[in-house]
Jmol script that loads the backbone (N, CA, C; Angstrom):
load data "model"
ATOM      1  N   UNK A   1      80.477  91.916  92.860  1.00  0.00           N
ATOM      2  CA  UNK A   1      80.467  93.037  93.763  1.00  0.00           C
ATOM      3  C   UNK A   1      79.030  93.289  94.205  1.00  0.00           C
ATOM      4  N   UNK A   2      78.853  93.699  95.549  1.00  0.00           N
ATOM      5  CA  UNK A   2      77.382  93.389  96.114  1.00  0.00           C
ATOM      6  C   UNK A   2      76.926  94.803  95.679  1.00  0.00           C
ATOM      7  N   UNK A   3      75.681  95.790  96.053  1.00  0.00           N
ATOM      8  CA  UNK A   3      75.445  96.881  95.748  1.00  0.00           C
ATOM      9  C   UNK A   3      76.030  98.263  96.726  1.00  0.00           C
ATOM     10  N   UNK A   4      75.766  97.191  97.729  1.00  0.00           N
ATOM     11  CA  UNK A   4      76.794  97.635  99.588  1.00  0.00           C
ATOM     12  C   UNK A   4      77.898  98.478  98.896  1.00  0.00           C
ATOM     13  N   UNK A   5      78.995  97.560  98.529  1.00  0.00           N
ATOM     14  CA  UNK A   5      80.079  97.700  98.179  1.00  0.00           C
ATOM     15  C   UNK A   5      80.374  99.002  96.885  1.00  0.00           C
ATOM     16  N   UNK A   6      79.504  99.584  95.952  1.00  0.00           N
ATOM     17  CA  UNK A   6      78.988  99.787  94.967  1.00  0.00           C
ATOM     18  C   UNK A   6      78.903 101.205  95.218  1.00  0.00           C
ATOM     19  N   UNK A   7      77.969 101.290  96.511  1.00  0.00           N
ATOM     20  CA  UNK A   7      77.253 102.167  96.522  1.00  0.00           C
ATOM     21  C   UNK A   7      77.981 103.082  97.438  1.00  0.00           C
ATOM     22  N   UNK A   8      79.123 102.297  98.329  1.00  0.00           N
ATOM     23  CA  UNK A   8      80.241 102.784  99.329  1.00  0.00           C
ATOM     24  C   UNK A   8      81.575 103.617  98.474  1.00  0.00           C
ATOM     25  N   UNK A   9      81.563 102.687  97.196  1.00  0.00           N
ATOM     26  CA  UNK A   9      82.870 102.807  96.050  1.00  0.00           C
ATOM     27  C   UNK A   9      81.945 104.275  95.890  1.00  0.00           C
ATOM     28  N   UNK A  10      80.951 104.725  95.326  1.00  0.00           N
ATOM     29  CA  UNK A  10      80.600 105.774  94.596  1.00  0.00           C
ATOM     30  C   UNK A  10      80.351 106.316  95.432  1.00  0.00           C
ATOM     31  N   UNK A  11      80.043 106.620  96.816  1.00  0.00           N
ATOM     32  CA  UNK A  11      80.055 107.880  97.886  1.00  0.00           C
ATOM     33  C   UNK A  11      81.640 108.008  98.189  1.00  0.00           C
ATOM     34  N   UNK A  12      82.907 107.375  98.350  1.00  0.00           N
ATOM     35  CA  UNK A  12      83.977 107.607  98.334  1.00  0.00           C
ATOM     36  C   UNK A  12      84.334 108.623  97.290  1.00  0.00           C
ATOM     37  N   UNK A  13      84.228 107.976  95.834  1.00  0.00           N
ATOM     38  CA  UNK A  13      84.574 108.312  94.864  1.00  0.00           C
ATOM     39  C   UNK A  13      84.319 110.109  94.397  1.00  0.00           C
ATOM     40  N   UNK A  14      82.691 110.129  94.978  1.00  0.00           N
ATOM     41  CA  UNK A  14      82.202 111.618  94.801  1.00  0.00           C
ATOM     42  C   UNK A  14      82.283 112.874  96.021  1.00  0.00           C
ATOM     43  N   UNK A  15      83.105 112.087  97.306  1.00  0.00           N
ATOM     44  CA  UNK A  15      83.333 112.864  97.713  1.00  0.00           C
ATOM     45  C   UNK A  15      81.953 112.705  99.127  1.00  0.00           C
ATOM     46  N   UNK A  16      80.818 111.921  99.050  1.00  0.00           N
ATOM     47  CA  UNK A  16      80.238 111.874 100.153  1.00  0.00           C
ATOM     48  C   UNK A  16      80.087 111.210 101.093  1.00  0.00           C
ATOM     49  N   UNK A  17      81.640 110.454 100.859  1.00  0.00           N
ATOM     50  CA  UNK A  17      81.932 109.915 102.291  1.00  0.00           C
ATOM     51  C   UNK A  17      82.990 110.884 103.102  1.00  0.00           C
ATOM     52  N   UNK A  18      82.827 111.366 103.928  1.00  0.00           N
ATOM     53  CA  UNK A  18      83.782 112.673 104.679  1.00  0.00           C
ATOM     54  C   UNK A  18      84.032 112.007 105.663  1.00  0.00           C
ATOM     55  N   UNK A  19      83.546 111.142 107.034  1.00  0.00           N
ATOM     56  CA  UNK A  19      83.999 110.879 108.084  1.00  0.00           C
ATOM     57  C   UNK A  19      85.063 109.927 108.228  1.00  0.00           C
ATOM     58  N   UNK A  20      86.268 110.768 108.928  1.00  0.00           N
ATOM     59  CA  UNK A  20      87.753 109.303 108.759  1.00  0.00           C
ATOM     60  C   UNK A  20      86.889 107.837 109.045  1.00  0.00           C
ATOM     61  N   UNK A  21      86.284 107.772 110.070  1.00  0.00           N
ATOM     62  CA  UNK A  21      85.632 106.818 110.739  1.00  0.00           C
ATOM     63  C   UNK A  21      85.158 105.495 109.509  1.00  0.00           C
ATOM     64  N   UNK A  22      84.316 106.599 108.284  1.00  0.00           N
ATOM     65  CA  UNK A  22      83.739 105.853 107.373  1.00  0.00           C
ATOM     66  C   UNK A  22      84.835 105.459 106.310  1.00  0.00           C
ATOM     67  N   UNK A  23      85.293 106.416 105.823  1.00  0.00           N
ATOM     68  CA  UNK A  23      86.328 105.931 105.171  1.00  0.00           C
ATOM     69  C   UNK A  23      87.770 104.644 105.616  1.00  0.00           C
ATOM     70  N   UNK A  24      87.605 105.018 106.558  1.00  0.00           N
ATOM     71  CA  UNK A  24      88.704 103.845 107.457  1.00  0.00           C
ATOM     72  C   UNK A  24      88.272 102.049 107.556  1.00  0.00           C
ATOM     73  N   UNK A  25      86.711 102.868 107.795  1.00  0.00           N
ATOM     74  CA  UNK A  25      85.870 101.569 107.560  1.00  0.00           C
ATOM     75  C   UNK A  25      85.474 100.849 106.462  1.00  0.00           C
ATOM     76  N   UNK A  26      85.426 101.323 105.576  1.00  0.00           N
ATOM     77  CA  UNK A  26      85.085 100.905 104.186  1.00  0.00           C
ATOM     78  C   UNK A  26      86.447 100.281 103.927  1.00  0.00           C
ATOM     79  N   UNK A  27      87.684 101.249 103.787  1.00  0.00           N
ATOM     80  CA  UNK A  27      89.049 100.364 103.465  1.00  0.00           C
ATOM     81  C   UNK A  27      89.553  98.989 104.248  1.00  0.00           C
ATOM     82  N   UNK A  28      89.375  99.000 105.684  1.00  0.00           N
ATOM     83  CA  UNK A  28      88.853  97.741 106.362  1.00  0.00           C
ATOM     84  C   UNK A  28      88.069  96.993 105.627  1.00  0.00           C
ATOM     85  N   UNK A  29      87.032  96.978 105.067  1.00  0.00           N
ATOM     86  CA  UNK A  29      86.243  95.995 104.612  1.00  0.00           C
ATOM     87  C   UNK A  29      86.986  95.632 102.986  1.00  0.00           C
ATOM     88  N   UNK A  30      87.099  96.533 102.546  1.00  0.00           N
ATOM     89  CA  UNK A  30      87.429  96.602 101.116  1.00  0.00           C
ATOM     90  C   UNK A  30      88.930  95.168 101.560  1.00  0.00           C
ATOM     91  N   UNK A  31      89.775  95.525 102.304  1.00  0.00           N
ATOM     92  CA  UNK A  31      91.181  94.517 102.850  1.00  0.00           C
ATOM     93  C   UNK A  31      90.333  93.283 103.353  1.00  0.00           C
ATOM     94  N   UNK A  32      89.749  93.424 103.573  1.00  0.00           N
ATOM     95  CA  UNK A  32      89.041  92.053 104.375  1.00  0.00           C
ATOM     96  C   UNK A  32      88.624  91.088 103.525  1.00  0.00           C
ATOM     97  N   UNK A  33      87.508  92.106 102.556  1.00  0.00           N
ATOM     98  CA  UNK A  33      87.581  90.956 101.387  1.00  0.00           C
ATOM     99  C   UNK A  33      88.001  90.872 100.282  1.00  0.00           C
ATOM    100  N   UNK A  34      89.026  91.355 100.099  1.00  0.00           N
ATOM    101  CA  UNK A  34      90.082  91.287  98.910  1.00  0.00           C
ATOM    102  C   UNK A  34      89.655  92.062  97.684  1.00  0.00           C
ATOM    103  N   UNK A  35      88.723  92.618  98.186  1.00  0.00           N
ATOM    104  CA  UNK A  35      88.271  93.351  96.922  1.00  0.00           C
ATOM    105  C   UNK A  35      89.236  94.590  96.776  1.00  0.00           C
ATOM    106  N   UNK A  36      90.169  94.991  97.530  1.00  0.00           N
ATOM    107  CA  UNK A  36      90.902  95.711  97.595  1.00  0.00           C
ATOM    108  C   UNK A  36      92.183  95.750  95.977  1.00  0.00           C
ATOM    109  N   UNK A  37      92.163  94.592  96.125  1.00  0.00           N
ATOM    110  CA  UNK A  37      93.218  93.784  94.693  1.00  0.00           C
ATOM    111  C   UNK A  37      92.783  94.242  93.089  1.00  0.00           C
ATOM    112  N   UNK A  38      91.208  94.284  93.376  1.00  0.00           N
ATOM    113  CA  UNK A  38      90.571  94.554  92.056  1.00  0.00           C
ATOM    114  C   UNK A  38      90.398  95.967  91.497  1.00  0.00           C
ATOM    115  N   UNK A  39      90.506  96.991  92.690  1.00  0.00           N
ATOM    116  CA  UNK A  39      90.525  98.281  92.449  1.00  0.00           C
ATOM    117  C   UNK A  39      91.728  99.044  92.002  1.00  0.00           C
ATOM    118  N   UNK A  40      91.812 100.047  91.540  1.00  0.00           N
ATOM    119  CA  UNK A  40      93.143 101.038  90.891  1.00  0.00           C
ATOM    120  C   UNK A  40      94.065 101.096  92.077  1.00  0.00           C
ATOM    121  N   UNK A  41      94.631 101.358  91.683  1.00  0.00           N
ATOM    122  CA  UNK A  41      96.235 101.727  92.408  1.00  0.00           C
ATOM    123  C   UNK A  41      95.553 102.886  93.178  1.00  0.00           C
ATOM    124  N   UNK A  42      95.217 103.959  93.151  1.00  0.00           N
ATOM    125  CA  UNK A  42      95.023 104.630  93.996  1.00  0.00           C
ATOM    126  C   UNK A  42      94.302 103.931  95.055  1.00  0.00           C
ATOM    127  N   UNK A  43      93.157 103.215  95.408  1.00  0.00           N
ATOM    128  CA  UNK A  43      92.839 102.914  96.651  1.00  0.00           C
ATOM    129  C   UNK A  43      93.671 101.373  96.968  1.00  0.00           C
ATOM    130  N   UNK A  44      95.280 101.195  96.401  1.00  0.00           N
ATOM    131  CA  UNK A  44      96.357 100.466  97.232  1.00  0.00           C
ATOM    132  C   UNK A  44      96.995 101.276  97.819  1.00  0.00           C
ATOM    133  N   UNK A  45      97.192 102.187  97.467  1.00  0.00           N
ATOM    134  CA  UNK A  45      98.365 103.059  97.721  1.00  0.00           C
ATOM    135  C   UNK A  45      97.350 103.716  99.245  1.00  0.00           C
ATOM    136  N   UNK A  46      96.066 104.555  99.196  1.00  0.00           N
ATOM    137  CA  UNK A  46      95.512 104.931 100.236  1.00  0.00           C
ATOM    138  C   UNK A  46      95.082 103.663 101.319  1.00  0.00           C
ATOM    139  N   UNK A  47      94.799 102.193 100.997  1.00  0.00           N
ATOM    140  CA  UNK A  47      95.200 101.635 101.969  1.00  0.00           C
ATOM    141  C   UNK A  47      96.292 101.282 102.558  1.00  0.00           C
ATOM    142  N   UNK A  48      97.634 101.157 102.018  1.00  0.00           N
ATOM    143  CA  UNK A  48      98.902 101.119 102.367  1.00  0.00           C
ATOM    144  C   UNK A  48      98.888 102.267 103.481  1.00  0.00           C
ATOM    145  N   UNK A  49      98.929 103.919 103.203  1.00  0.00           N
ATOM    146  CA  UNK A  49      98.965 104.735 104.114  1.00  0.00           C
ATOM    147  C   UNK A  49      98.068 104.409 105.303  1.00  0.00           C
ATOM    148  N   UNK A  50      97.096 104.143 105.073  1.00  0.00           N
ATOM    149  CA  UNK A  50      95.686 103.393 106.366  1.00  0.00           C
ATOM    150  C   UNK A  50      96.770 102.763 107.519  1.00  0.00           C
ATOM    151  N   UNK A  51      96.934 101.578 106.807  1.00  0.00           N
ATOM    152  CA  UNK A  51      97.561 100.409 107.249  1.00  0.00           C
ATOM    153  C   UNK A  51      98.912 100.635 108.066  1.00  0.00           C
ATOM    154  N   UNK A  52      99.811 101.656 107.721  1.00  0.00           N
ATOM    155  CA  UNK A  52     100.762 102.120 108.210  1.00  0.00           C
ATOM    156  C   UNK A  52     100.851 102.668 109.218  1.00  0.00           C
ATOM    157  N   UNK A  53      99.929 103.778 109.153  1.00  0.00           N
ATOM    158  CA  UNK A  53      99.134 104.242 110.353  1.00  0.00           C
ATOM    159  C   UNK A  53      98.470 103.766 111.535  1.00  0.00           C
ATOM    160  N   UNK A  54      98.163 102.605 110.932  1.00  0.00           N
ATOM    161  CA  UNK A  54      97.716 101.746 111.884  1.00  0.00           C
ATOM    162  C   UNK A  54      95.802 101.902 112.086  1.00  0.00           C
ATOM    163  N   UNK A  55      95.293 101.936 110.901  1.00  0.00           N
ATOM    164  CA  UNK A  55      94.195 102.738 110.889  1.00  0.00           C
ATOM    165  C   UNK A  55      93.366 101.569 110.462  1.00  0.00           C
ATOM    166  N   UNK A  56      94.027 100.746 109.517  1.00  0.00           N
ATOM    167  CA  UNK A  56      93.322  99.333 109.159  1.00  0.00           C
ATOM    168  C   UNK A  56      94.433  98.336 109.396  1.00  0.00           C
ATOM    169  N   UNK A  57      93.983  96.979 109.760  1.00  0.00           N
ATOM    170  CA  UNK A  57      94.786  95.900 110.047  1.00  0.00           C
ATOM    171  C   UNK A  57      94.780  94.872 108.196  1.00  0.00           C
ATOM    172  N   UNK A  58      95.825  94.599 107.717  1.00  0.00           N
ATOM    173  CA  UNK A  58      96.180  93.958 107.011  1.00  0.00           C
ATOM    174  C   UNK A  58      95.882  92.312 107.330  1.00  0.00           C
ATOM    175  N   UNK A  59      94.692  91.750 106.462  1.00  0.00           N
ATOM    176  CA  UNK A  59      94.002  90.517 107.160  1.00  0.00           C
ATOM    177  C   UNK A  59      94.750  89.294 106.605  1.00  0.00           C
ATOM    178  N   UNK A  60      96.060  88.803 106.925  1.00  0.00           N
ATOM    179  CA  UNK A  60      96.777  88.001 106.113  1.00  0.00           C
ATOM    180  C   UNK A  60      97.711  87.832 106.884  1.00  0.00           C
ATOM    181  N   UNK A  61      98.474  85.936 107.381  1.00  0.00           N
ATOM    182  CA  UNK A  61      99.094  85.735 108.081  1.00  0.00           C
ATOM    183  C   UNK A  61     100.358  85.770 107.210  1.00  0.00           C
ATOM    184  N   UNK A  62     100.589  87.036 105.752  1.00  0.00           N
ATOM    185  CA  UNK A  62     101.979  87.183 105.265  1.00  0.00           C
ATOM    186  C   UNK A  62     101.671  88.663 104.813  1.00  0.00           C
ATOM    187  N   UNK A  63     101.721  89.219 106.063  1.00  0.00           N
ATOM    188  CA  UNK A  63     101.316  90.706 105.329  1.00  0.00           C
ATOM    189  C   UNK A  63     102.239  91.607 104.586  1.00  0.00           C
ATOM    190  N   UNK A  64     103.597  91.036 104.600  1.00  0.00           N
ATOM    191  CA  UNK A  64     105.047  91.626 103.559  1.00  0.00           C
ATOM    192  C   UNK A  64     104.538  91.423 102.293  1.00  0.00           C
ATOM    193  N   UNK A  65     103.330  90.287 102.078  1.00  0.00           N
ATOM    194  CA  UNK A  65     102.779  90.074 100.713  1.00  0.00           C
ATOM    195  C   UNK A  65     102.603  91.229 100.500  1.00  0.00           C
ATOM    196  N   UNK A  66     101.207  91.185 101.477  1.00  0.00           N
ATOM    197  CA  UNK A  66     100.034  91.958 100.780  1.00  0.00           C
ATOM    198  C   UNK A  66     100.754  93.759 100.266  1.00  0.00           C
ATOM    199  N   UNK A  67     101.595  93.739 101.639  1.00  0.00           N
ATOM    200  CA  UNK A  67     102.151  94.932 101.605  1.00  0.00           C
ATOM    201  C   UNK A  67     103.031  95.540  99.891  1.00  0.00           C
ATOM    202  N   UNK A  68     103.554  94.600  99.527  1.00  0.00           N
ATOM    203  CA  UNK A  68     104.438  94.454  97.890  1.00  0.00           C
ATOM    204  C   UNK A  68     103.217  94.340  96.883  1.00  0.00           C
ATOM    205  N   UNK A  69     102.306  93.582  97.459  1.00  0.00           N
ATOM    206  CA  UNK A  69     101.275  93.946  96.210  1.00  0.00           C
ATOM    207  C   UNK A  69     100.030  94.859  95.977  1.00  0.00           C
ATOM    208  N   UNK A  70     100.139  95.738  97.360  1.00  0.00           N
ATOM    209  CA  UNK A  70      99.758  96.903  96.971  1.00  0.00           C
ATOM    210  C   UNK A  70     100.525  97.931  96.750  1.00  0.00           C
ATOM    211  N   UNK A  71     101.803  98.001  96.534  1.00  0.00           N
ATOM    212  CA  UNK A  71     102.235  98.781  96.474  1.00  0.00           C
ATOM    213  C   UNK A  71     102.779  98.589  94.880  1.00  0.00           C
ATOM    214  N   UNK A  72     102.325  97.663  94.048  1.00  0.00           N
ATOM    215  CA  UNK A  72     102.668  97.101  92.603  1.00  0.00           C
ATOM    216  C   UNK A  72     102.070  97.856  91.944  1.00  0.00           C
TER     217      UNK A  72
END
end "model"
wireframe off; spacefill off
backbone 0.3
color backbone group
């Protein structure tokens, strides 16, 4: 995990990421590079809602996967 990533997880986490914009963006990246898989169920479940919404794109030409295994 880079420090990028680290340092994005712990402004989420504490609350000082506030803008949908940023948060939307970070879960985009987080799906992009799969680092999404390694984190708790809570940030599957809040990208699932993203994704539904249509707020992040699911980066996978079987996204019924990805979709069942975040929701595991």
């Amino acid at each position: 995990m880079t420090s990028d990533i680290v340092n994005k997880i712990m402004d989420f986490e504490s609350g000082e990421m506030t803008s949908t914009e940023q948060i939307v963006d970070f879960f985009q990246e987080l799906g992009d590079s799969g680092m999404i898989f390694s984190l708790q169920g809570h940030y599957h479940r809040l990208f699932n809602q993203l994704a539904e919404a249509g707020l992040v794109k699911i980066g996978s030409d079987r996204p019924d996967q990805i979709m069942s295994e975040l929701e595991a």
